[in-house]
FIVEX-153382 format. One line per 3 residues: their letters; for each residue x, y, z of C-alpha. Coordinates in Angstrom, 3 decimals. Layout:
A) X Y Z | ... $
***
This chain:
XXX) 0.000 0.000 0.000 | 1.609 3.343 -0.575 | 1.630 6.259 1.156 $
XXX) -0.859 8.358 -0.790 | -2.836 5.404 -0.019 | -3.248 5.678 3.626 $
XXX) -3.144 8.983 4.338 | -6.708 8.800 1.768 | -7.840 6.187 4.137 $
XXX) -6.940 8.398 7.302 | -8.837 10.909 6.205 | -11.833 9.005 5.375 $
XXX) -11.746 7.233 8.781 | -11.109 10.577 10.477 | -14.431 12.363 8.574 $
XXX) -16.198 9.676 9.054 | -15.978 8.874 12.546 | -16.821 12.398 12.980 $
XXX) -20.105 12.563 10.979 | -20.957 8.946 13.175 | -20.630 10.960 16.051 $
XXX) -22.565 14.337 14.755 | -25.688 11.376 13.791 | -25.106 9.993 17.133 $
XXX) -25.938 13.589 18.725 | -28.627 14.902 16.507 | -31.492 15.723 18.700 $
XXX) -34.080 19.177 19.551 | -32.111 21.373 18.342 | -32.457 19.728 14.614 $
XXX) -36.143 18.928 15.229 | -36.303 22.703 15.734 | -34.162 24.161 13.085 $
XXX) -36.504 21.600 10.692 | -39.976 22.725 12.002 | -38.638 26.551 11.817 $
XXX) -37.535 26.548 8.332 | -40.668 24.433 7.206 | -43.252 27.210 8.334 $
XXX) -41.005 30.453 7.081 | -43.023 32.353 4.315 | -40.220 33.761 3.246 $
XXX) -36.483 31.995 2.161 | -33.541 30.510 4.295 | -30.443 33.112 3.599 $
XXX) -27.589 31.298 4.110 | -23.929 33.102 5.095 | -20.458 32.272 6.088 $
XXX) -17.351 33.389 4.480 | -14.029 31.759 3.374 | -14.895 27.883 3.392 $
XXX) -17.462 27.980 5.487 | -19.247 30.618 2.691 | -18.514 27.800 0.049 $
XXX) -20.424 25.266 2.231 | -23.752 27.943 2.818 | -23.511 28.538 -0.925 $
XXX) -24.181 24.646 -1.634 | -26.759 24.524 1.104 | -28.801 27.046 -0.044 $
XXX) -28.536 25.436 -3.930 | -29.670 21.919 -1.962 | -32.298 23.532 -0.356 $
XXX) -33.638 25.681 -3.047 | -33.600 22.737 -5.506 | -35.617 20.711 -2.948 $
XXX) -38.378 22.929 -2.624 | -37.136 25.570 0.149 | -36.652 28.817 -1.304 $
XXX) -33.350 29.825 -0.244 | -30.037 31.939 -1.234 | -26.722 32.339 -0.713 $
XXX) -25.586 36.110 1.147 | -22.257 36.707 1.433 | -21.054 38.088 5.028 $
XXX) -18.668 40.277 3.484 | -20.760 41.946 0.973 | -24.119 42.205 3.402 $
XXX) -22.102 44.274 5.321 | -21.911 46.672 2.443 | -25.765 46.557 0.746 $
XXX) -26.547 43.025 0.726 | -28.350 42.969 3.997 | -31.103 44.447 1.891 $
XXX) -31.303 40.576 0.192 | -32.688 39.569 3.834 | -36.670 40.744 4.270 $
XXX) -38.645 40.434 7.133 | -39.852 36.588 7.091 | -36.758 35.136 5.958 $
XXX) -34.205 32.938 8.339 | -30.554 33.481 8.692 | -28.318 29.974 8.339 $
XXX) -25.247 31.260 9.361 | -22.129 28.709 9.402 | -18.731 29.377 10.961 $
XXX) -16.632 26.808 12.613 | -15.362 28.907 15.262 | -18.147 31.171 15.539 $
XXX) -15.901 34.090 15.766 | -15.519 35.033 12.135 | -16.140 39.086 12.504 $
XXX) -17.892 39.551 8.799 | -20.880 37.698 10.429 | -21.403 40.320 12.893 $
XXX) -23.335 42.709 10.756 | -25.530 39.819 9.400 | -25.891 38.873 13.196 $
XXX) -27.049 42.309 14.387 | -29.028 42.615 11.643 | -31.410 38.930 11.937 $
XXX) -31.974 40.004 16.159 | -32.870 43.671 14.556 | -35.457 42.580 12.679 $
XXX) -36.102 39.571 14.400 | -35.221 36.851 11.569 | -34.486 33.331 12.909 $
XXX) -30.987 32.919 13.397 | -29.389 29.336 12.935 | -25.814 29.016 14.133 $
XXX) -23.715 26.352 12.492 | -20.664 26.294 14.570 | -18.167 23.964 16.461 $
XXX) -18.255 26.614 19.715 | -21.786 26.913 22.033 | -20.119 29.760 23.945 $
XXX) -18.771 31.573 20.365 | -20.186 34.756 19.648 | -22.570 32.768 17.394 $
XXX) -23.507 30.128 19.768 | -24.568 32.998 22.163 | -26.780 34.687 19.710 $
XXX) -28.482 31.700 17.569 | -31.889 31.243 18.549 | -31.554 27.352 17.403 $
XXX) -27.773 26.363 17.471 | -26.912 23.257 15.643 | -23.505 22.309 17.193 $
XXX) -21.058 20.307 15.178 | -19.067 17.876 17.387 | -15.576 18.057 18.489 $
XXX) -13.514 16.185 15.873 | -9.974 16.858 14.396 | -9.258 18.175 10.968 $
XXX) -8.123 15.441 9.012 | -5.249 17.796 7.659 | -3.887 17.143 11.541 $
XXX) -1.295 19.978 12.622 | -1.987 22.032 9.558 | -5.851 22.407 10.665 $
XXX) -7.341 23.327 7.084 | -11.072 22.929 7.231 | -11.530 19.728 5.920 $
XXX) -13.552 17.232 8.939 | -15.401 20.626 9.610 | -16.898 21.460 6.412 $
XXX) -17.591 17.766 5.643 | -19.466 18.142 9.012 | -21.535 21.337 7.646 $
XXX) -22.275 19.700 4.357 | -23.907 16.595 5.823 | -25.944 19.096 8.059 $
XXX) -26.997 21.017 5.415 | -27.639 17.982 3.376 | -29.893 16.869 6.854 $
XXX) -32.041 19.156 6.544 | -32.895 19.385 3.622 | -33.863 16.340 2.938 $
XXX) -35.745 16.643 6.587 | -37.294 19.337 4.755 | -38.743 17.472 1.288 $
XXX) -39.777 14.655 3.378 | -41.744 16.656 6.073 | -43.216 18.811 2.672 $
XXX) -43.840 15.178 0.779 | -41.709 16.900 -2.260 | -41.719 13.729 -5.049 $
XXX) -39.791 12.846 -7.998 | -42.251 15.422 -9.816 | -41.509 18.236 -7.564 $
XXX) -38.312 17.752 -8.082 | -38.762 17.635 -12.144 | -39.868 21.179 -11.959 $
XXX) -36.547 22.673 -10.460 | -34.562 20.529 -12.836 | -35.247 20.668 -16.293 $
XXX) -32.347 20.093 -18.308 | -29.671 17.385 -18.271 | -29.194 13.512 -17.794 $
XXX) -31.645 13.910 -14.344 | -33.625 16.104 -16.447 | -34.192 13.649 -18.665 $
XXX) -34.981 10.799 -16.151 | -37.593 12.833 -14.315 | -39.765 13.597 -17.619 $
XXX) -42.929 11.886 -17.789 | -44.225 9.654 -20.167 | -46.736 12.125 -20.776 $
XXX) -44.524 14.144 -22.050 | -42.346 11.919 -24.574 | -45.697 9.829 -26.106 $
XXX) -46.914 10.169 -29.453 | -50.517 11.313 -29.375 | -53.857 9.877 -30.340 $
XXX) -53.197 10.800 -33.966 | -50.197 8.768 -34.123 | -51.462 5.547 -32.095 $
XXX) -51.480 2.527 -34.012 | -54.863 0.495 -32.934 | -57.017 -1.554 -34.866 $
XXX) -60.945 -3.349 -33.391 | -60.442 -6.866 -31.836 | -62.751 -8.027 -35.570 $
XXX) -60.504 -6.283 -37.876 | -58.528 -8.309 -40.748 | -55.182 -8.972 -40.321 $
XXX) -54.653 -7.053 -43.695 | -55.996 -3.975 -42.234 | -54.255 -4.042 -39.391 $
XXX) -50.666 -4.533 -41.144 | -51.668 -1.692 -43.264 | -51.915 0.163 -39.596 $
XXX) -48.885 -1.462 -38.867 | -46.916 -0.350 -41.796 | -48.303 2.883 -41.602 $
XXX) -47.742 4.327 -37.770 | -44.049 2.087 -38.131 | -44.098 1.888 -34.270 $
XXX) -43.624 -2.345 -35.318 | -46.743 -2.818 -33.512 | -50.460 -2.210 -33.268 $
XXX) -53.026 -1.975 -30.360 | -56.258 -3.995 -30.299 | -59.260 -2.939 -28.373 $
XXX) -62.786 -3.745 -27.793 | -66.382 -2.899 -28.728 | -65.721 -0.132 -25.554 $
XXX) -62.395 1.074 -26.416 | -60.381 -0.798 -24.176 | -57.066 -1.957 -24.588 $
XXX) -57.457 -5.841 -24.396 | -54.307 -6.670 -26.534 | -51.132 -5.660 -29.111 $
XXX) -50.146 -7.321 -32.342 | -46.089 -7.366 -32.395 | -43.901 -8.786 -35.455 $
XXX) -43.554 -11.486 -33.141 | -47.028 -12.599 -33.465 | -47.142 -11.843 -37.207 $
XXX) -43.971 -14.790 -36.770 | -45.963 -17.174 -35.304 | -49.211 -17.179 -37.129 $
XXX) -47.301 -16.888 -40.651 | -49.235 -19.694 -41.918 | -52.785 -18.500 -42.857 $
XXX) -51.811 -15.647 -41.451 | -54.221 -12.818 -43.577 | -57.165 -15.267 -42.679 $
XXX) -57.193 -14.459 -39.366 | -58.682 -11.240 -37.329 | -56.492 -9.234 -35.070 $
XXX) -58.169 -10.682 -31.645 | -57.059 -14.073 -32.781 | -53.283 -12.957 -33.605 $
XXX) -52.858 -10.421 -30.430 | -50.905 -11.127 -27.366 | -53.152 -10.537 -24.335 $
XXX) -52.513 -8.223 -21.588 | -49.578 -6.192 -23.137 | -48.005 -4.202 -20.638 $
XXX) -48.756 -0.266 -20.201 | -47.616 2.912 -18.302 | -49.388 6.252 -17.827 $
XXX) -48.922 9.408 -18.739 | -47.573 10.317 -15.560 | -44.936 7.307 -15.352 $
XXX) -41.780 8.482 -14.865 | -39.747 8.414 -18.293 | -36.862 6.211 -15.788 $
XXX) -39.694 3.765 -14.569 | -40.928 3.359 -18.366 | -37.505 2.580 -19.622 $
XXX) -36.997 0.104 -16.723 | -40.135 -1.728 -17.900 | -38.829 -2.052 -21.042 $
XXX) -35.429 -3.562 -19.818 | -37.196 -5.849 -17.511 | -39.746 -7.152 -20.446 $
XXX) -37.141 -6.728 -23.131 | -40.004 -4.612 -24.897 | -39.250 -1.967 -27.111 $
XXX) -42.972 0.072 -27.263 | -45.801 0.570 -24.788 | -49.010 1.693 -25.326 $
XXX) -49.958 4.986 -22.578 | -53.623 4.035 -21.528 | -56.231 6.150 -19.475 $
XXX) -58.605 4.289 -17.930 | -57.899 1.118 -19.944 | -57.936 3.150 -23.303 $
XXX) -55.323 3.299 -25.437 | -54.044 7.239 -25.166 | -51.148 7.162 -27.132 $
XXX) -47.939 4.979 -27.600 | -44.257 5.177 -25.936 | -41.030 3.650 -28.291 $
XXX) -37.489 3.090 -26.809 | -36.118 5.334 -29.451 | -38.081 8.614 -27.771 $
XXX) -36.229 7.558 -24.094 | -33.328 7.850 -26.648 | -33.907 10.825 -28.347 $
XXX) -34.612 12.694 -24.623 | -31.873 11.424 -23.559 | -33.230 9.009 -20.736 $
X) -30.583 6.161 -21.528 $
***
């Protein structure tokens, strides 16, 4: 093993001792800071400067794109116009490890001014911080893993689990879902996996379906015409009672255009709904080795999913 090696491994162990022991003592104070932030009408402002200001910048990104309005202030510049960012029924988050960081003092005076929620996030209850945070949410003692050199590194771990904590405290207590989540993130490769069927499906116009009596002829002209390689079936009510695949058209070569299209289908093909996830559609397509299913609404055929759209959206 060399060197580079275990001093890796140190540090791991060291952090994550530390964020055992900060689970270990989670208790009111958490419960507090969780029920406080749930009810504000207003956003979470979160502050710190120097690392600890990197750490509030990615909490207030995890909480904003969970559903908890919140932004990043930094101490430095609210002491200089930003304090104007903060309104009335917001909540300070302010982190420092020491608690003694003197840019916070303006952002400080200002929350007990105006009476804003303060949150400490600090490693010192008697700190100047401690002593003013109406809910203090006190990291543990722990070493930095950088050991005589003391660079934040076990410290700002410690704040970014926290932050990551609560927010996820948050969605959960708020019941924010997979769609919720959708809505803050549009674009990309989670984007993508969070659209809806609904939203990728060819429409009504473009559904390939055919009556349970119809020839076989007529529905291979369907067939050939829609070229989704397949073709719904339904009944005298418009329900979806089974799909014609080129796998059928295989097995019932023979005599095949004397037949009807109830007496060729497959029965029961497998169906989403518009509001499937686009990830849970493609996964029941992997587990059926299926490359189309038909969208239905209340056992009618509403329009028809292929593999290539997951593609083309960029789901896979």
């Amino acid at each position: 093993m060399t060197a580079a090696v275990e001093v890796g491994q140190r540090v791991l162990r060291t952090e994550a001792e530390a964020l055992i022991a900060m689970a270990d003592g989670l208790g009111k104070p958490f419960a507090h800071a969780v029920e406080t932030l749930a009810g504000l009408s207003g956003r979470v402002i979160c502050t710190g400067v120097g690392k600890s200001g990197h750490v509030a910048r990615k909490i207030a990104a995890t909480l904003a794109s969970t559903g908890r309005p919140a932004m990043f202030v930094h101490a430095t510049e609210a002491s200089h116009g930003d304090l104007g960012m903060i309104g009335p029924d917001d909540a300070v988050l302010a982190l420092s490890k020491s608690g003694e960081t003197r840019e916070l003092a303006d952002v400080i005076a200002y929350a007990k001014r105006f009476g804003a929620p303060l949150i400490g996030m600090t490693a010192y209850a008697d700190s100047a911080l401690g002593r003013q945070s109406d809910i203090l949410l006190l990291l543990p003692t722990a070493p930095e893993a950088t050991g005589q050199v003391d660079a934040p590194t076990t410290s700002t771990t410690l704040q970014i689990a926290l932050g990551d904590a609560l927010a996820v405290a948050l969605l959960e207590r708020a019941g924010f879902t997979a769609q919720d989540f959708r809505i803050f993130h549009p674009g990309g490769k989670l984007g993508a996996m969070l659209r809806t069927v609904g939203d990728l499906m060819h429409g009504a116009a473009e559904l390939p379906m055919v009556g349970q009596d119809a020839s076989m002829q007529s529905a291979l002209l369907v067939m050939s015409e829609k070229r989704f390689g397949s073709v719904a079936v339904v009944d005298a009510d418009g329900l979806l009672v089974g799909m014609i695949t080129d796998g059928d058209l295989r097995r019932h070569m023979d005599g095949l255009l004397g037949h009807t299209a109830g007496e060729v289908m497959t029965r029961g093909p497998r169906t989403v709904q518009a509001g499937t996830l686009a990830a849970e559609a493609l996964k029941l397509m992997n587990e059926a080795r299926i490359t189309v299913l038909f969208v239905v609404d209340e056992g009618r055929p509403a329009g028809i999913l292929h593999v290539h759209d997951l593609l083309r959206a960029g789901v896979i």
